[in-house]
N, C-alpha and C positions, 0 to 999 in steps of 0.2 A: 216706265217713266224715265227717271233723270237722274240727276244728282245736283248741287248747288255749288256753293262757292268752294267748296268742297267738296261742294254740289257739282249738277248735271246736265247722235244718232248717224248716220249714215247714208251712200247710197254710193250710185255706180257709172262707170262709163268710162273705161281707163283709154288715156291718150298721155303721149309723152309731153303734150305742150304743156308749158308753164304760164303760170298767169302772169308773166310782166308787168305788176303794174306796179307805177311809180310811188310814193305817201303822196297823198289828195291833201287837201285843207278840207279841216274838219268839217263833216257835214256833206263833201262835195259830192257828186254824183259819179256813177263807176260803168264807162262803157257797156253798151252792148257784147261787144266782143271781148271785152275781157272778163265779163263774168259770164260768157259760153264759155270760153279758154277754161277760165275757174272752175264750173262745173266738172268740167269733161275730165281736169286734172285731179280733184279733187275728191269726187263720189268715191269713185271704187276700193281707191286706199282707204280713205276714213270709215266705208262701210265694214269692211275688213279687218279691219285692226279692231273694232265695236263686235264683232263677231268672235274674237279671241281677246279682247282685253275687258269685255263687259261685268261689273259690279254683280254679283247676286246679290240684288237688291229684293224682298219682299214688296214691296207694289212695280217689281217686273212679269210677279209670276203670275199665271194664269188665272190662279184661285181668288187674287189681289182682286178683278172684275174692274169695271168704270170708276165704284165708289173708294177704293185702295186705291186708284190712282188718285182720285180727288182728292183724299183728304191726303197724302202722301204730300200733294203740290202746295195745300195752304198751309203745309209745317217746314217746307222746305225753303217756302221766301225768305229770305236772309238769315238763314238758318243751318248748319253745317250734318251733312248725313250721321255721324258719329251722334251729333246729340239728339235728331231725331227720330234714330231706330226702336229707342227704347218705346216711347212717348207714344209712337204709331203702333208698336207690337199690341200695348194695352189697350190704345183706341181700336183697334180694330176688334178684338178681342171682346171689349164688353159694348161696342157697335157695330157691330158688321155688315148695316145693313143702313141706307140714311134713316129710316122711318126710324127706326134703335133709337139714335141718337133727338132726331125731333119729336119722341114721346117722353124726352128729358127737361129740365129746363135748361135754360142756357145757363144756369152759374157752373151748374155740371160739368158744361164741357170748359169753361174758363180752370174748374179745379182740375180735368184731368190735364190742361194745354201744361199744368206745372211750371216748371222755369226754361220753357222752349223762348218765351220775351216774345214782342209783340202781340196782347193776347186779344186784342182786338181782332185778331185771325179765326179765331176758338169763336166770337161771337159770329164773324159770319159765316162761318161754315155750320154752326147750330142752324143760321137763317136760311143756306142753301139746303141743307138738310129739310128744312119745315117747306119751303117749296115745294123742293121734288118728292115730297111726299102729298104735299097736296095739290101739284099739277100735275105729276106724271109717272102713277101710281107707282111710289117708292123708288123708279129706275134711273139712274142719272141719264138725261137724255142723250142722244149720239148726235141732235143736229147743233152746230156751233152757233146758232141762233139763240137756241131755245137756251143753251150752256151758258150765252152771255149775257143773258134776260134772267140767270137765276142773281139773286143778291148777294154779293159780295165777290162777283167772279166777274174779273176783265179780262181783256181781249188776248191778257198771256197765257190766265190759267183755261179760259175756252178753247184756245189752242193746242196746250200742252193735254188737255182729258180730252179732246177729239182727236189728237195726234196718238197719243200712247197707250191710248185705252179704246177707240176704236179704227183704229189704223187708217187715219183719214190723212190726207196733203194738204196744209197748214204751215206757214212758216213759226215756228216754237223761238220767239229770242228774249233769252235770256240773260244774265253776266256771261256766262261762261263762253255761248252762244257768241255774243256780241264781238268778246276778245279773240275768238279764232277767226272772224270773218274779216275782224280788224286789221289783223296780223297777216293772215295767209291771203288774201284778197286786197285789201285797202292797203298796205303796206305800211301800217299806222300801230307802234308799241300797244296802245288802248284805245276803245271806243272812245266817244263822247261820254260826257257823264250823264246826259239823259239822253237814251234815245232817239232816234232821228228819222223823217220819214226817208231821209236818204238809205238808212241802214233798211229799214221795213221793207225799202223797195228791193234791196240788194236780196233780202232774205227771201223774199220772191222768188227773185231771178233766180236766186241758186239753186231751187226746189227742183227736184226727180220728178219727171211725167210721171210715173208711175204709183199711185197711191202708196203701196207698202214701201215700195221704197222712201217715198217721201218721208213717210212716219219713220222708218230707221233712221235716216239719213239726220233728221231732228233730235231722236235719242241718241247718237253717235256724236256729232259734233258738239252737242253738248257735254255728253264724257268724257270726249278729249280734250275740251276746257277747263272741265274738273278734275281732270288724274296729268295731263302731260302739257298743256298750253295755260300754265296757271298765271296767276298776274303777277307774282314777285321771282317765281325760279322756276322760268320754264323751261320742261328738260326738252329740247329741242332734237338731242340725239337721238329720242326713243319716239320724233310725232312719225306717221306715217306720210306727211307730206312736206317734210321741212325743205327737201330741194323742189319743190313748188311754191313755197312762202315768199310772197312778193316781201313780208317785213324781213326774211333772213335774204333773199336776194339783193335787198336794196341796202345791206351790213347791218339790217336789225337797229336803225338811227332811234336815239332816243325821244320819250315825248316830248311833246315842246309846247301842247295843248296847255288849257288851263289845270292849275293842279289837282291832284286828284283826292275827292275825299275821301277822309278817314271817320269813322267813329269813333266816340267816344263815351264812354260809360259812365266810368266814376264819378261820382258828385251830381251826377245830370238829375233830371227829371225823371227820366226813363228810371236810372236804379230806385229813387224812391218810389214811384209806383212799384215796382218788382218787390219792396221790401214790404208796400203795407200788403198787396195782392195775395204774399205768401203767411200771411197774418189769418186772413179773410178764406183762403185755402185747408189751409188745418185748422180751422172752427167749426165745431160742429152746430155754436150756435151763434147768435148774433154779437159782435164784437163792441164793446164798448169804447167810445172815443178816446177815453185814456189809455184804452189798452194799445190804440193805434201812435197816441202821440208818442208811443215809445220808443218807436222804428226809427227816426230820425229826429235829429238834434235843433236842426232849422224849423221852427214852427212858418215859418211863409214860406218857405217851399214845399214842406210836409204839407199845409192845407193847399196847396196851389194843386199839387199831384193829388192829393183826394178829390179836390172839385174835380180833374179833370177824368179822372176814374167811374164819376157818376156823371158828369157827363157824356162819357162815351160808352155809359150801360154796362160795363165792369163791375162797378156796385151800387147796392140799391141801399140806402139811407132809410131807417125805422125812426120811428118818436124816440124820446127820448135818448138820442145821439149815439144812437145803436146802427151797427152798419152791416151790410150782410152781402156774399153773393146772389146774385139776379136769381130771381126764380119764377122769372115771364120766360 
């Protein structure tokens, strides 16, 4: 697979031409010919440099299968490799197989998701887990169809488990993805802040005839958005295509787009779900509402982030104001 924002391919066709192209306004659409140019100038090096600078990652290696790629991809969304090696070592470990995990309940897999954050992810991957166990007897499928008809998987994560887990041609974009196409092709500091079908079409164009190459070419350029084309200090000395980078050709001009967002934690919403979720995590048994109102000091945003925790199936609410992990 990949890596993320921290996080996380390649391919081939070396020509000396350089993509010339000038910063677009955002969104704009990018020649014919200069994303053949882009191609031609771009495969081989980045394939190359993904060959000798690639992560040993565990959901690279062989043994990892469709389902290590899977669950690899739904701990990796906005989520940085360092803190989701640990997390996946022991998922994999006491699941190795989807059926494993869908003869579980799902609070199960919310307690082992731990403090990876967004655990709404842990619920759908329990629900693609119970799928592919009972459409297509335990194996993650290989057609991107049938990938994007499982529950809780879009059209990125369809592509990144048909891409990296059965070597299919797929365009894979993600942050990292988006920032090297931006720069080195569009000639633009950063993407859009949401994707665009302008970009989807570029990610098209750029794609290798060649099936396996294609699938490299996906895990490659997304590595070199994650290790060398980052978005605050990118080492441009070390990309393999930096005198090709229409952004370093054109003097690297700064963005000018709308600004770009940050998150933010402290005080939010988010931390106080993370603070009662880890209440409800280390209980062996069902938790009592005083025991929750302890976590936070604000009583209307403590109950705000509870309803919204049992609204979104994180926790299931007993009589007497007892509250507990899901165990549907």
């Amino acid at each position: 697979m990949t890596a993320t924002t921290e996080t996380t391919s390649p391919e081939a066709s070396t020509s000396p031409e350089a993509p010339h192209a000038s910063p677009a306004a955002e969104g704009a659409d990018v020649s014919a010919a200069t994303t053949l140019s882009a191609a031609r100038a771009l495969h081989a090096p980045v394939v190359d440099w993904f060959g000798n600078h690639a992560r040993d990652l565990p959901w690279r290696r062989p043994e990892a299968g469709a389902w290590g790629v899977m669950v690899s991809e739904f701990m990796l969304q906005q989520t940085p490799v360092k803190r989701v090696l640990p997390v996946y070592e022991e998922w994999m470990e006491r699941w190795p197989r989807p059926a494993d995990l869908a003869a579980e309940p799902s609070g199960e897999a919310v307690r082992a998701w731990g403090r990876l954050g967004y655990p709404r992810r842990a619920l759908r991957l329990h629900g693609a887990a119970s799928a592919i166990a009972e459409r297509h007897g335990g194996d993650v499928p290989r057609e991107h169809a049938q990938l994007l008809a499982l529950p809780g998987v879009g059209e990125y994560t369809a592509a990144a488990v048909a891409s990296f887990a059965y070597g299919q041609r797929h365009p894979v974009l993600d942050t990292n993805v988006r920032r090297v196409f931006a720069r080195a092709v569009s000639g633009r500091q950063y993407p859009p802040n949401a994707t665009t079908a302008a970009e989807r079409k570029l990610a098209r164009a750029l794609l290798p005839e060649e099936e396996e190459t294609a699938a490299r070419w996906a895990a490659a350029t997304m590595e070199l958005g994650a290790l060398v084309c980052t978005a605050r200090s990118p080492e441009c000395g070390r990309c393999p295509v930096a005198q090709h980078c229409a952004w370093q050709l054109a003097g690297a001009p700064a963005h000018e787009g709308p600004a770009r967002r940050t998150q933010t934690y402290a005080g939010t919403d988010r931390q106080v779900r993370g603070k009662l979720l880890a209440v409800l995590r280390e209980a062996v048994r069902p938790v009592p509402q005083a025991v929750l109102d302890r976590v936070w000091h604000d009583p209307v945003q403590r109950a705000r982030a509870l309803d919204g925790l049992v609204s979104d199936g994180l926790v299931e609410p007993l009589a007497d104001g007892l509250y507990r992990l899901p165990r549907t």
